[in-house]
C-alpha positions in Angstrom: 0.0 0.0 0.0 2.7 2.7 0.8 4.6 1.8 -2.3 1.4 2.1 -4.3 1.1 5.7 -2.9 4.9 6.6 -3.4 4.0 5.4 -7.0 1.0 7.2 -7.8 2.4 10.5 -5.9 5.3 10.0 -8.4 3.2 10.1 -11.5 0.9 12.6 -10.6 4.1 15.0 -10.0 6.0 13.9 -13.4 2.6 14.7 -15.1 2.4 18.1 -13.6 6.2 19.1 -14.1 5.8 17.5 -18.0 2.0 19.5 -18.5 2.4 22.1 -16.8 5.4 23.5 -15.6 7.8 22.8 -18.7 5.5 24.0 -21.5 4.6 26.8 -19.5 8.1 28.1 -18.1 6.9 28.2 -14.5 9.8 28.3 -12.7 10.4 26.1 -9.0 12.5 26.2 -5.9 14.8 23.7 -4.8 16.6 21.1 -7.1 13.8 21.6 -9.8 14.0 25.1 -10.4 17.8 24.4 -10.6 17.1 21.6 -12.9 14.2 23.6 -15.2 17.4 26.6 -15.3 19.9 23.9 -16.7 17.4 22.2 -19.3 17.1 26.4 -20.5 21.1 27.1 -20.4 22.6 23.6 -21.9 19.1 21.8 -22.9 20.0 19.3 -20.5 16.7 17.2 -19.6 15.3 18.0 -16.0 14.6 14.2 -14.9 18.1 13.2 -15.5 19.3 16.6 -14.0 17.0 15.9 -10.9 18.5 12.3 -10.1 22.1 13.4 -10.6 21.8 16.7 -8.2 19.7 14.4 -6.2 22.3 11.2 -5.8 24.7 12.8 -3.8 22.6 14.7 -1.7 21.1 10.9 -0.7 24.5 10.0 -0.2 25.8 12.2 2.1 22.8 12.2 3.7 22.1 8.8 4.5 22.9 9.0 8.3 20.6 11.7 9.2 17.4 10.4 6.9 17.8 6.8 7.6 17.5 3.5 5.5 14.0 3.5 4.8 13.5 7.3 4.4 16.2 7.3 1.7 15.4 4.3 0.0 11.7 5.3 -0.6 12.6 8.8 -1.4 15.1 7.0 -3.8 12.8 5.2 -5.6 10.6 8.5 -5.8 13.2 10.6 -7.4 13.7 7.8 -9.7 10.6 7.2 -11.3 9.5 10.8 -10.8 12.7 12.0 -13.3 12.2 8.6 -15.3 8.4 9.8 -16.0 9.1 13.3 -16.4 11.7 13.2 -19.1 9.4 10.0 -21.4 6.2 11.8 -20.3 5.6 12.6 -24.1 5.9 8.8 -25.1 2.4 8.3 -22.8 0.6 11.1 -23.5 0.5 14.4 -25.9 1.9 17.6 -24.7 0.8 20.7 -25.6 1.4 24.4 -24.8 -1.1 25.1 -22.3 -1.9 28.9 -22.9 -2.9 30.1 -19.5 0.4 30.3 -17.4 -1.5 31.4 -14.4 -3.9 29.2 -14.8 -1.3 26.2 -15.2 0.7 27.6 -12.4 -2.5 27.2 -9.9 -3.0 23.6 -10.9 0.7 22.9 -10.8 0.0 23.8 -7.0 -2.8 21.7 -6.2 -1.5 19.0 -8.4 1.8 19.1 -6.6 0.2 19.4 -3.2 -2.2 16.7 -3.8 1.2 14.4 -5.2 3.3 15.2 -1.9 0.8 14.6 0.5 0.5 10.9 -0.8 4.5 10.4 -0.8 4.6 11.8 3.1 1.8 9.4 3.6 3.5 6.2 2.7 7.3 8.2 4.4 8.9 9.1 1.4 10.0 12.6 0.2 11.0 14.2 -3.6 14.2 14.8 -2.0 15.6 18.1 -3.0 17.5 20.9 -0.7 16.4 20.2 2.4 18.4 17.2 3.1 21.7 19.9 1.9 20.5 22.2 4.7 20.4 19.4 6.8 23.3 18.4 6.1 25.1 22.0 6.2 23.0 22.2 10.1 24.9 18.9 11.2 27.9 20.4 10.6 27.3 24.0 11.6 24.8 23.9 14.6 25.5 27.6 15.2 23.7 28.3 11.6 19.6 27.8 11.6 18.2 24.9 9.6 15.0 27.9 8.7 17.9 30.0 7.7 19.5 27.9 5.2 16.1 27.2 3.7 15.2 30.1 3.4 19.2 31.0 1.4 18.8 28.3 -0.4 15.7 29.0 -1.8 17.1 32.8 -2.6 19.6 31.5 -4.5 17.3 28.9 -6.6 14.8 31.5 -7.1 17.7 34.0 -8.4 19.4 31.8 -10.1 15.7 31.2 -12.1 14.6 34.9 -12.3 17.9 35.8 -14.4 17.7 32.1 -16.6 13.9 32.3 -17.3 12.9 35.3 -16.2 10.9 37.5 -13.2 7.7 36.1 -14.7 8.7 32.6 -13.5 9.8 33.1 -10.2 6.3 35.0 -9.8 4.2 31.8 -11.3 6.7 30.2 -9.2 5.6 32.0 -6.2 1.9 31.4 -6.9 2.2 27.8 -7.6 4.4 27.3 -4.0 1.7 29.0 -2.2 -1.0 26.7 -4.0 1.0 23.6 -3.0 1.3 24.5 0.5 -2.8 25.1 0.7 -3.7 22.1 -0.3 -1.0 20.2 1.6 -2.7 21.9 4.9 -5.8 21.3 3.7 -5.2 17.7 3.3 -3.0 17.5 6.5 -6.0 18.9 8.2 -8.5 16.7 7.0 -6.8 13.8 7.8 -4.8 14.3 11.0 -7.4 17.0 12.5 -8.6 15.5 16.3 -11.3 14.6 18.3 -11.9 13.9 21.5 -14.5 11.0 22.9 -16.1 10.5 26.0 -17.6 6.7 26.5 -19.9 6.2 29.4 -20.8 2.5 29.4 -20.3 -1.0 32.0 -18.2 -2.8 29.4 -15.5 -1.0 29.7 -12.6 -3.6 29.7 -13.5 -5.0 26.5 -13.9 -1.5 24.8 -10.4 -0.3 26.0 -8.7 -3.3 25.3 -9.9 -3.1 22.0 -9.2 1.0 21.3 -5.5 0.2 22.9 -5.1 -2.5 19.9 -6.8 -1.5 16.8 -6.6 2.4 17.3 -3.1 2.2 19.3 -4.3 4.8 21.9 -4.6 5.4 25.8 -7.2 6.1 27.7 -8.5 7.9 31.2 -10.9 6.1 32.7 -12.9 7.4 35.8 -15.8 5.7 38.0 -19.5 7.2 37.1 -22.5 6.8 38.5 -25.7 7.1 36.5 -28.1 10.3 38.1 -31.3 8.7 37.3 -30.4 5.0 37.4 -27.8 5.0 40.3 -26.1 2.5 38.3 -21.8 2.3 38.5 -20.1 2.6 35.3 -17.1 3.8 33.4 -16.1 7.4 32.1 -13.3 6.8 29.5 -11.8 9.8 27.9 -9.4 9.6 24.7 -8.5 11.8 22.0 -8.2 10.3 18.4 -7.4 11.0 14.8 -10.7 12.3 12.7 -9.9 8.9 10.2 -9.7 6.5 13.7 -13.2 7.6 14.5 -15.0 5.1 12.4 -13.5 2.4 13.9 -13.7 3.5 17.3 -17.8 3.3 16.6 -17.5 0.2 15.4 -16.2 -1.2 18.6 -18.5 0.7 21.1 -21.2 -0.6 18.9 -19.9 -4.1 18.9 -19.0 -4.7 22.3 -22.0 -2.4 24.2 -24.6 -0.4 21.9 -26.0 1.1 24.9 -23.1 3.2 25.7 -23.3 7.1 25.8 -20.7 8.5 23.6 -20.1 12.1 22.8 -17.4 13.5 20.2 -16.2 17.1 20.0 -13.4 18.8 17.9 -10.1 19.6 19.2 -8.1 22.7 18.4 -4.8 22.4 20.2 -3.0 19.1 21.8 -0.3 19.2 24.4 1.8 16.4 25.9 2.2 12.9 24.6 0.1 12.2 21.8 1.5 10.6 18.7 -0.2 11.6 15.3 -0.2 8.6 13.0 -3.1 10.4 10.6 -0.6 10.2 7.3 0.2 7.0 7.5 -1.2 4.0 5.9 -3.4 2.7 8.5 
């Protein structure tokens, strides 16, 4: 399943960089927007371009991402650059005529593409493992800071190849991106919290604690009208967990009382596992 997502998430950004970005000359941050400046200078294609600025940055920066980040990430670079510089063998590419237009769908195209390779832990790779890199060496130096020079550089580098137009498409189509990244990060990892008033309350908590993976506060109640002792258990839970936590109350003891309410902020130990294939 994560592989399937790394996949897709590859293709869907190859078919936006390919459509969109190349035809258009909207212009990118990072290891792209160095790569789309190169294929302008030299005409050198931007998937190869990508995997060999790319390769070394995995290389040196296998110790602070880990085996399995950079092997996934790897195999998204990979198939990403593969796709983008054969895209034409698949499919037909033509100059698409509105740049701002194509610059706002790059963004939610690319957002939607992300979100599924941080699902299944993967990444595009790109600049941030250099600043990473540079900030394991340098501690005195930010890791924001770096970013943030790095992507001056890129985006100067980029205004004076392809021009200020670019970088401003550029601009539009990062701002896009990070929208609908929030907006999907939101939808999937936003919170609730339950309150479960019932008299089976052994079965129900061992139950959350193994197929939702979460603790729970449990309290003695006593029923106002009925003068019957039961259980008050409290938990907080991803918005995606929730239909599975009603499938066990309503398995184990329909009568229970259950309320759910949104929460805004979360302090203390709580793990979010919301992207991530459940």
């Amino acid at each position: 399943m994560e592989y399937s997502l790394l996949i897709i998430g590859s293709i869907i950004l190859a078919f936006t960089t390919a459509v969109f970005m190349i035809p258009c000359n909207i212009g990118s941050g990072g290891v792209t927007g160095i790569a789309l400046s190169l294929n302008k200078i030299f005409g050198a294609k931007v998937g190869l371009t990508t995997m060999l600025i790319n390769a070394p940055l995995f290389i040196f920066g296998y110790k602070l991402l880990g085996k399995k980040f950079t092997i996934r990430s790897t195999f998204v670079v990979v198939i990403t650059s593969v796709l983008i510089d054969n895209m034409n063998k698949f499919i037909s590419i033509n100059q698409f005529n509105d740049t701002l237009l194509a610059s706002i769908f790059c963004g939610a195209l690319f957002g939607v593409g992300m979100s599924f390779i941080f699902i299944a832990y993967g990444s595009t790779g790109g600049l941030d493992i250099s600043a990473k890199i540079i900030n394991n060496n340098f501690k005195s130096i930010q890791l924001s800071t770096l970013l943030l020079l790095q992507d001056i550089v890129v985006y100067i580098l980029v205004g004076v190849v392809m021009g200020p137009r670019s970088v401003m498409y550029a601009i539009i189509m990062s701002f896009v991106r990070s929208k609908t990244m929030d907006t999907i990060q939101e939808s999937l990892a936003s919170s609730r919290q339950c309150v479960i008033i019932c008299e089976e309350s052994d079965s129900i908590i061992n139950e959350i604690q193994t197929r939702l993976a979460r603790g729970v506060t449990v309290l003695d109640a006593v029923g106002g009208y009925s003068s019957i002792n039961k259980k008050f258990i409290y938990l907080v839970i991803q918005r995606n967990q929730l239909s599975t936590l009603k499938e066990i109350v309503s398995e184990i003891d329909p009568t229970s009382f259950v309320t759910i309410s949104p929460v805004n902020n979360i302090l203390g130990n709580f793990k979010n596992r919301a992207l991530t294939v459940q």
